[in-house]
One Martini backbone bead per residue (centre of mass of N, CA, C, O) as a GRO file, in nm:
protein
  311
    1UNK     BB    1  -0.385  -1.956   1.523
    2UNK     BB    2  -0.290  -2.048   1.253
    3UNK     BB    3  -0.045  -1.868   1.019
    4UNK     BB    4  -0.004  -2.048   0.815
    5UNK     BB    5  -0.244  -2.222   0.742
    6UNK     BB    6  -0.358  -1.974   0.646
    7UNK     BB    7  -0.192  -1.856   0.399
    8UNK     BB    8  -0.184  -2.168   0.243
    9UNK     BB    9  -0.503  -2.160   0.171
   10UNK     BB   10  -0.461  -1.892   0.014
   11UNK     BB   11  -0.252  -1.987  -0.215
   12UNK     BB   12  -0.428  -2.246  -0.295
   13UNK     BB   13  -0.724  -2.135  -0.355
   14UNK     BB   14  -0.760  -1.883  -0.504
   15UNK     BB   15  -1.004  -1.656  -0.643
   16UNK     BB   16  -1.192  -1.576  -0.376
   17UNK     BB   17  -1.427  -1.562  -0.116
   18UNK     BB   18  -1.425  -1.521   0.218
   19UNK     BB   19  -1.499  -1.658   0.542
   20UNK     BB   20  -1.493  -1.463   0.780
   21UNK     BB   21  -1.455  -1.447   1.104
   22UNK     BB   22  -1.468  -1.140   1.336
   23UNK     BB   23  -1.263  -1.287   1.537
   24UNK     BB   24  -1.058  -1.377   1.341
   25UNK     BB   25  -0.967  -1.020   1.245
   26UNK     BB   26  -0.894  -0.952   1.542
   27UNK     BB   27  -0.658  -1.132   1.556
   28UNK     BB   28  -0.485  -1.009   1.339
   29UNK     BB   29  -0.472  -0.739   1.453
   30UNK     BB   30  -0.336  -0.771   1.709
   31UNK     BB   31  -0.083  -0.929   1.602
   32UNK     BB   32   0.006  -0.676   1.366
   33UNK     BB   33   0.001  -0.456   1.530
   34UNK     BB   34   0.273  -0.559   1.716
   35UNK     BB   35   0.483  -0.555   1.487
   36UNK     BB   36   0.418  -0.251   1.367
   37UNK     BB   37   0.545  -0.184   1.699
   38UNK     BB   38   0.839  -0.307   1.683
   39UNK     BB   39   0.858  -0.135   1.395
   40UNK     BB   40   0.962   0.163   1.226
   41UNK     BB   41   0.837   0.389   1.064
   42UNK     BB   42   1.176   0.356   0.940
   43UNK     BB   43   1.272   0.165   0.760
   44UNK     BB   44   1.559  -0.140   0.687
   45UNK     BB   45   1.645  -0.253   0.363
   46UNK     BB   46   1.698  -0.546   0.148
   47UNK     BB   47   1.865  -0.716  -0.072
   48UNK     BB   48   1.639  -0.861  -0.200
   49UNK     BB   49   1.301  -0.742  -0.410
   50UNK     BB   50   0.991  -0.672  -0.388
   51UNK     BB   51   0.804  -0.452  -0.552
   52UNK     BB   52   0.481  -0.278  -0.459
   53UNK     BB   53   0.211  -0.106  -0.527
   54UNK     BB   54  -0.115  -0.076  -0.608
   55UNK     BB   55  -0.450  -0.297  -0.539
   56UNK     BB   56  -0.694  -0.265  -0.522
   57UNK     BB   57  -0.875  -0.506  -0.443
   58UNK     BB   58  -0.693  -0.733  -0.614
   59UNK     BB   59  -0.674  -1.022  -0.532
   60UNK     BB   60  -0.580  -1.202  -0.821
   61UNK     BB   61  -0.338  -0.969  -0.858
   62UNK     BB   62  -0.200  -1.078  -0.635
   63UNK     BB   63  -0.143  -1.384  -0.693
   64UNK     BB   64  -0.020  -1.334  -0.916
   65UNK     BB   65   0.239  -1.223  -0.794
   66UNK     BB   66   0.331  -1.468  -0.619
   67UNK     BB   67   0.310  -1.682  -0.842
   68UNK     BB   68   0.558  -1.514  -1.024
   69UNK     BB   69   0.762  -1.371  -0.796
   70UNK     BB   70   0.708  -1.522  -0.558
   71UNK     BB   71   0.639  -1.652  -0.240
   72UNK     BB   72   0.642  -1.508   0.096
   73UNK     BB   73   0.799  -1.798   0.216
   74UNK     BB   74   1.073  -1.663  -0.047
   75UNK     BB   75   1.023  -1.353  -0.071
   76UNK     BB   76   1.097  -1.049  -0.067
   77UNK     BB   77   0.839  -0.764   0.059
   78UNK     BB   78   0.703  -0.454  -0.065
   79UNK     BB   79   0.454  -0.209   0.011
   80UNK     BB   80   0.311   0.069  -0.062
   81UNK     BB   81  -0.028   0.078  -0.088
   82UNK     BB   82  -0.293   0.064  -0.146
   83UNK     BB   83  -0.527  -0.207  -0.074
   84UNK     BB   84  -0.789  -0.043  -0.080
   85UNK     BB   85  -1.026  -0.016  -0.275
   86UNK     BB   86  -1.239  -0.013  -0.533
   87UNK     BB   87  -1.266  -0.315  -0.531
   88UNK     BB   88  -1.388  -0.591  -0.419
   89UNK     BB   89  -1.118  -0.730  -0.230
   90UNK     BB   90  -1.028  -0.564   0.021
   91UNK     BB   91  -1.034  -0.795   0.246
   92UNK     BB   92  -0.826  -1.020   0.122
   93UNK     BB   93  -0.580  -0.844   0.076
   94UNK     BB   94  -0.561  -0.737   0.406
   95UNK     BB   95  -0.549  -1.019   0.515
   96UNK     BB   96  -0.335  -1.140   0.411
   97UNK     BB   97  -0.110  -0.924   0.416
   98UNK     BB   98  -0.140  -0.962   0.750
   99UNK     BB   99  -0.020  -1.231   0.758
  100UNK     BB  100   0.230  -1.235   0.639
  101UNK     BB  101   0.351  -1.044   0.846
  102UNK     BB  102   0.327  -1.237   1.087
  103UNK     BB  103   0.503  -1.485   0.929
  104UNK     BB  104   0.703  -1.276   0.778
  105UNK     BB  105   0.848  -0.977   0.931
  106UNK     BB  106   1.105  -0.981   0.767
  107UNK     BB  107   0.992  -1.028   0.434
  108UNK     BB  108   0.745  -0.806   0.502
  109UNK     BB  109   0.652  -0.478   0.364
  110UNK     BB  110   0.397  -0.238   0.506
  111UNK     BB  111   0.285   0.023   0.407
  112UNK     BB  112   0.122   0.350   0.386
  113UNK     BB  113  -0.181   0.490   0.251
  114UNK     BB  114  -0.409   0.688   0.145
  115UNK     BB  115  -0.637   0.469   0.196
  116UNK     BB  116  -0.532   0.408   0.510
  117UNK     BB  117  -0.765   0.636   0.589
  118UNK     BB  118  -1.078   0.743   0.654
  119UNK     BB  119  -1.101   0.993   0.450
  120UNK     BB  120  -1.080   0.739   0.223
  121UNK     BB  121  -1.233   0.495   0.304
  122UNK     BB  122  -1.523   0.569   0.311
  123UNK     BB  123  -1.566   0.636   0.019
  124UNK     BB  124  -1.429   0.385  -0.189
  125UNK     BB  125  -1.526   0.081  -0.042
  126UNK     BB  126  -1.447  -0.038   0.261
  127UNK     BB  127  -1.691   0.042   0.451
  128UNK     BB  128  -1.902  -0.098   0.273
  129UNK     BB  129  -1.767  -0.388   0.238
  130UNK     BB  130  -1.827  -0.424   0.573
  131UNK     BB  131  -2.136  -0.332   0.540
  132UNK     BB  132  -2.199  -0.576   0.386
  133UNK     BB  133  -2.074  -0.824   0.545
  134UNK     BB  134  -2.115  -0.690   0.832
  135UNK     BB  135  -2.378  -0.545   0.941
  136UNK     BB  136  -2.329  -0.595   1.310
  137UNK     BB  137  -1.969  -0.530   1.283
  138UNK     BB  138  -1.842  -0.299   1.086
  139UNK     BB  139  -1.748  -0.109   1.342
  140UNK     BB  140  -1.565  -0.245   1.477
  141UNK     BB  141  -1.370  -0.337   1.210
  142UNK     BB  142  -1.299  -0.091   1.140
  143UNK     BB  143  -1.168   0.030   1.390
  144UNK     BB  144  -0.968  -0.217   1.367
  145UNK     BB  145  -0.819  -0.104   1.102
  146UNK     BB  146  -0.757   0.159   1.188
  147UNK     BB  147  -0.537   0.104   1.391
  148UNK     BB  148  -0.350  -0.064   1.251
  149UNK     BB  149  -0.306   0.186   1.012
  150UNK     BB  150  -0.155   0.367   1.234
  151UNK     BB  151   0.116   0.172   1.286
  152UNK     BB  152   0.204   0.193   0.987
  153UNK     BB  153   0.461   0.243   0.805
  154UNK     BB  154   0.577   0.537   0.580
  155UNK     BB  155   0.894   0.437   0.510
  156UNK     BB  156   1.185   0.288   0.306
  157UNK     BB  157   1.532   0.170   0.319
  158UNK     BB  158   1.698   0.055   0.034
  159UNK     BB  159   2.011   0.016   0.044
  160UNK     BB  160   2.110   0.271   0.140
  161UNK     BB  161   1.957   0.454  -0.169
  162UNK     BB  162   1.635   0.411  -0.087
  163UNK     BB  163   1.297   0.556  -0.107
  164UNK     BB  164   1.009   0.460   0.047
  165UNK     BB  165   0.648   0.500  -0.075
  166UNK     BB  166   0.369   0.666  -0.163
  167UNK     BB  167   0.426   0.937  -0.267
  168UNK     BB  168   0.598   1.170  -0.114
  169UNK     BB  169   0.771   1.476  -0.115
  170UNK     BB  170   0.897   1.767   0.115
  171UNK     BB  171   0.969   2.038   0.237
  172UNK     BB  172   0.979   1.897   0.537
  173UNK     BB  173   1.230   1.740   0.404
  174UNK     BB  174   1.545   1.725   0.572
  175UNK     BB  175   1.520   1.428   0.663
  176UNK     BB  176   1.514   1.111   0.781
  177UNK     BB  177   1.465   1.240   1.075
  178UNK     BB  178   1.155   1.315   1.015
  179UNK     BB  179   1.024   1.055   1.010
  180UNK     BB  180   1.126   0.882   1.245
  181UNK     BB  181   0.962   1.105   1.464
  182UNK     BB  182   0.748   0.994   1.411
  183UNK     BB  183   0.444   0.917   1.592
  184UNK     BB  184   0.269   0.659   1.719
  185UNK     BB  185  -0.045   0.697   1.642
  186UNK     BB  186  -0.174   0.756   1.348
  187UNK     BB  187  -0.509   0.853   1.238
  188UNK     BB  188  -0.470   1.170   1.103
  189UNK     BB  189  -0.333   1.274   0.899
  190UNK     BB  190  -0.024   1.536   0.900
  191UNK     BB  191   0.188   1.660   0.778
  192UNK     BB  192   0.444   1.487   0.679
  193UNK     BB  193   0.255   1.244   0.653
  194UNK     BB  194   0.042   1.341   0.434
  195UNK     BB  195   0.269   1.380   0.222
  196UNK     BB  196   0.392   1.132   0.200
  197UNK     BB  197   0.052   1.000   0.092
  198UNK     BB  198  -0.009   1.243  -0.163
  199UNK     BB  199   0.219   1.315  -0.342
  200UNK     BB  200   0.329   1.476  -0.677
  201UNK     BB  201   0.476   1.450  -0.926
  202UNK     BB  202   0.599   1.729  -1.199
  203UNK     BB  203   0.719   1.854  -1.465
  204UNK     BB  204   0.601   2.175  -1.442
  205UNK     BB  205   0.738   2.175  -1.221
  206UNK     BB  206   0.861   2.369  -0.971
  207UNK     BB  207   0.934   2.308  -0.715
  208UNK     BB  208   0.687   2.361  -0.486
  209UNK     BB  209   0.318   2.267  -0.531
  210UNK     BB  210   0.033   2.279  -0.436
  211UNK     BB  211  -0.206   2.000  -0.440
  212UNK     BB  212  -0.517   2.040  -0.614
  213UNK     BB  213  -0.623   1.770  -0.715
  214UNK     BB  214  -0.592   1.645  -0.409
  215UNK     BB  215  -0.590   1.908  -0.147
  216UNK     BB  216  -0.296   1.848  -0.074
  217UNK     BB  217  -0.016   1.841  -0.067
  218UNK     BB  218   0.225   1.801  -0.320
  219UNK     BB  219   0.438   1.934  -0.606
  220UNK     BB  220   0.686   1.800  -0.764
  221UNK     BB  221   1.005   1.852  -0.911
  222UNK     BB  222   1.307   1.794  -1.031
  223UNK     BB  223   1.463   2.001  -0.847
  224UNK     BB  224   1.341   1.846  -0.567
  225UNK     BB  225   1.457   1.597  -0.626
  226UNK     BB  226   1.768   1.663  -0.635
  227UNK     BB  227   1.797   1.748  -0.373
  228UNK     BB  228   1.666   1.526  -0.194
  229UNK     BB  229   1.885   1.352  -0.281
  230UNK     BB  230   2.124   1.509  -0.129
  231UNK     BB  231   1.997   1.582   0.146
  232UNK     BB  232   1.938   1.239   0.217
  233UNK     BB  233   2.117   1.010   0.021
  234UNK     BB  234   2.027   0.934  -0.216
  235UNK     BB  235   1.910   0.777  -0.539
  236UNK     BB  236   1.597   0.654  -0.490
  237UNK     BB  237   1.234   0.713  -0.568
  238UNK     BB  238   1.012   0.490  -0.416
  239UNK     BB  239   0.668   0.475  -0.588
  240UNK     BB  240   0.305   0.528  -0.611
  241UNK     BB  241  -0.007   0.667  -0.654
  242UNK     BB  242  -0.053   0.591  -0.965
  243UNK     BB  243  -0.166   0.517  -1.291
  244UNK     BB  244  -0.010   0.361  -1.493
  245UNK     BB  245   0.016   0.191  -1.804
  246UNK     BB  246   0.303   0.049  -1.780
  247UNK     BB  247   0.354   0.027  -1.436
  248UNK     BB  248   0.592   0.222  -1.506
  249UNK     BB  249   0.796   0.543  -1.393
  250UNK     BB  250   0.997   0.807  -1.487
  251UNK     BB  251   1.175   1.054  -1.298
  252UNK     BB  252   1.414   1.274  -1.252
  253UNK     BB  253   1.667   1.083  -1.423
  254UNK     BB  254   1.549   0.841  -1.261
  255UNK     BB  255   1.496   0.930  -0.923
  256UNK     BB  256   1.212   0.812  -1.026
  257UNK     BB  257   0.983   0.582  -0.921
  258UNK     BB  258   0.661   0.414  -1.024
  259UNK     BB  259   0.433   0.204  -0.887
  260UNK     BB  260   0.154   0.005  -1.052
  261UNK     BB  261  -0.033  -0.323  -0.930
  262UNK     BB  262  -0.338  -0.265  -1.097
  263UNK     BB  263  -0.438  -0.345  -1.334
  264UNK     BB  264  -0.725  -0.280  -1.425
  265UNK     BB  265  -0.844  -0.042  -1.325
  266UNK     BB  266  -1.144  -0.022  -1.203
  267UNK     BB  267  -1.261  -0.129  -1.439
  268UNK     BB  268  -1.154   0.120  -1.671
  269UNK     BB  269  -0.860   0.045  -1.741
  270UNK     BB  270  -0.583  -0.035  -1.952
  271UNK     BB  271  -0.368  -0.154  -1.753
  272UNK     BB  272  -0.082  -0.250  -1.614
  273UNK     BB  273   0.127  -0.422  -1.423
  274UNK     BB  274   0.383  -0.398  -1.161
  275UNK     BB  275   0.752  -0.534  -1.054
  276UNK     BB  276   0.994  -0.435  -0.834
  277UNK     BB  277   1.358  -0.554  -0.882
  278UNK     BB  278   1.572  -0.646  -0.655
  279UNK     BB  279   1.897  -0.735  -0.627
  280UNK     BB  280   2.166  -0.823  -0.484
  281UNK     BB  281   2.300  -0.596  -0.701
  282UNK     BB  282   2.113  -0.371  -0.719
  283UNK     BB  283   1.935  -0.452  -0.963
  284UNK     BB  284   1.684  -0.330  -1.234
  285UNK     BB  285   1.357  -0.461  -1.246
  286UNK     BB  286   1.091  -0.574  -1.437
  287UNK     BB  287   0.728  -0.666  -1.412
  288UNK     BB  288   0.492  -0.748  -1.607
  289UNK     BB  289   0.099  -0.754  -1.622
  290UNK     BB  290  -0.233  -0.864  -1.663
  291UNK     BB  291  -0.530  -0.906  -1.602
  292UNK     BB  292  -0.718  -1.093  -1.390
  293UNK     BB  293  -1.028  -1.232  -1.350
  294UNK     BB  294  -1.232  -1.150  -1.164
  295UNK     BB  295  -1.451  -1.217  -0.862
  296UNK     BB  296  -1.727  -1.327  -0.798
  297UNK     BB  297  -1.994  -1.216  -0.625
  298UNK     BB  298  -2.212  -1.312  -0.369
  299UNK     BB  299  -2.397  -1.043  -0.271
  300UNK     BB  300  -2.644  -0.940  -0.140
  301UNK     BB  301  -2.912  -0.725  -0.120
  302UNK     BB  302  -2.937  -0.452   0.106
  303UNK     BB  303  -3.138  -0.250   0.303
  304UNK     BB  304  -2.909   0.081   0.309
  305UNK     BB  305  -2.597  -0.031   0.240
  306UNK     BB  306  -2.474   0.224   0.063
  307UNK     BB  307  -2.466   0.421   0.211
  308UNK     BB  308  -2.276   0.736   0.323
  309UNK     BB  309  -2.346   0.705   0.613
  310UNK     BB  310  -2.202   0.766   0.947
  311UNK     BB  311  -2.234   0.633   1.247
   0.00000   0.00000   0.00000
């Protein structure tokens, strides 16, 4: 496959769906697994550089960030994750965003979210969107996009004083070197990997405590943030993992900054997306940018393809 003319089809097509053949995207996961396999774990990049939250399966919104903050084969770019789920179209989406890693894999940098695990994207829409799309190969396809998502990296550290990731801090983030030594594949997530992809600032906590909102991993307060980012050397938490109104928000006197890319969430919510921008001097500004219309899908109804039961 040329992935250079594949990226370029993609960039100039404009918001539509694609029509993969299931051979096209075994070669893309083949691919992209060896090179999330080639870097660490925690990353280590710098600016300039454009941050992007989450897009769930906004695939026109993914464009639109392209088209406006620059196109991926000149402007350095890093995601935070939870590229799948909710939206129309995760599968052009992560198919996307997988080739441009392909052909770009030191200016494109994909984190993994926590709708990239079995237990959350069975649920929300990836698994049925390949199951509707895919009827006769759905389970082949999602087995081999769970093994690429196991093996993509957890957290990037940005011009050595910024920590990137998709969730949050946790008690048991002593070091940056508790990432590091993170093994992969990892496949379901537990211990600091749920935490890292789970968690969430919360303005009324203290210190730690469990999630109850999301079942797993933790809330953590400012005097949290301020700790962790003496003991960790860091000057500054950036995630994504949540909706925000104005597309970022700050927390713990600007030690946290949080990013969310999907303008009109779910189709139900009135939010703008946002894009953070780090230059050479690393200097901080957003983008913000309001949802463009979504992509008309041509999906015929199958008979039990909604189903929620898993083969």
């Amino acid at each position: 496959m040329d992935i250079m003319a594949f990226v370029r089809a993609h960039l100039v097509g404009g918001p539509r769906e694609w029509d993969y053949s299931p051979d096209q995207l075994l070669q893309i996961h083949s691919a992209v697994k060896e090179v999330f396999k080639s870097q660490p774990i925690l990353l280590h990049v710098y600016a300039p550089i454009k941050i992007c939250g989450d897009l769930h399966g906004q695939y026109n919104d993914l464009l639109q960030i392209f088209q406006t903050c620059g196109w991926p084969y000149n402007t350095r770019y890093m995601f935070l994750g939870d590229y799948i789920d909710r939206g129309t179209c995760s599968l052009e989406v992560i198919t996307l965003l997988f080739a441009c890693k392909i052909a770009f894999p030191n200016d494109v940098y994909l984190l993994r979210g926590n709708h990239e695990i079995p237990q959350t994207n069975k649920c929300y829409g990836f698994w049925t969107e390949l199951r509707i799309r895919y009827p006769s190969k759905y389970n082949v396809l999602y087995n081999s996009f769970s093994s690429v998502f196991a093996e993509m990296p957890l957290a990037a550290v940005v011009n050595d004083s910024m920590l990137a990731l998709h969730g949050g801090i946790a008690p048991s983030l002593k070091s940056l070197n508790n990432i590091a030594a993170l093994k992969r594949p990892i496949d379901d997530p537990s211990g600091l990997a749920e935490d890292i992809l789970w968690s969430d600032p919360c303005e009324k906590t203290k210190g730690y405590v469990k999630n109850n909102e999301r079942g797993c991993a933790y809330m953590f307060g400012e005097d949290a943030v301020l700790a962790a980012c003496d003991r960790l050397g860091i000057k500054t938490i950036i995630r994504a993992h949540q909706m925000i109104e104005k597309g970022y928000k700050f927390f713990a006197k600007d030690k946290v900054i949080t990013i969310f890319s999907a303008p009109g969430y779910d189709a139900v919510y009135d939010n703008v997306g946002a894009v953070l921008k780090v230059d050479d001097n690393f200097r901080m500004s957003f983008f913000t940018f309001a949802a463009s219309p979504p992509i008309t899908k041509k999906i015929p109804r199958m008979e039990g393809v909604l189903s929620t039961n898993v083969d």
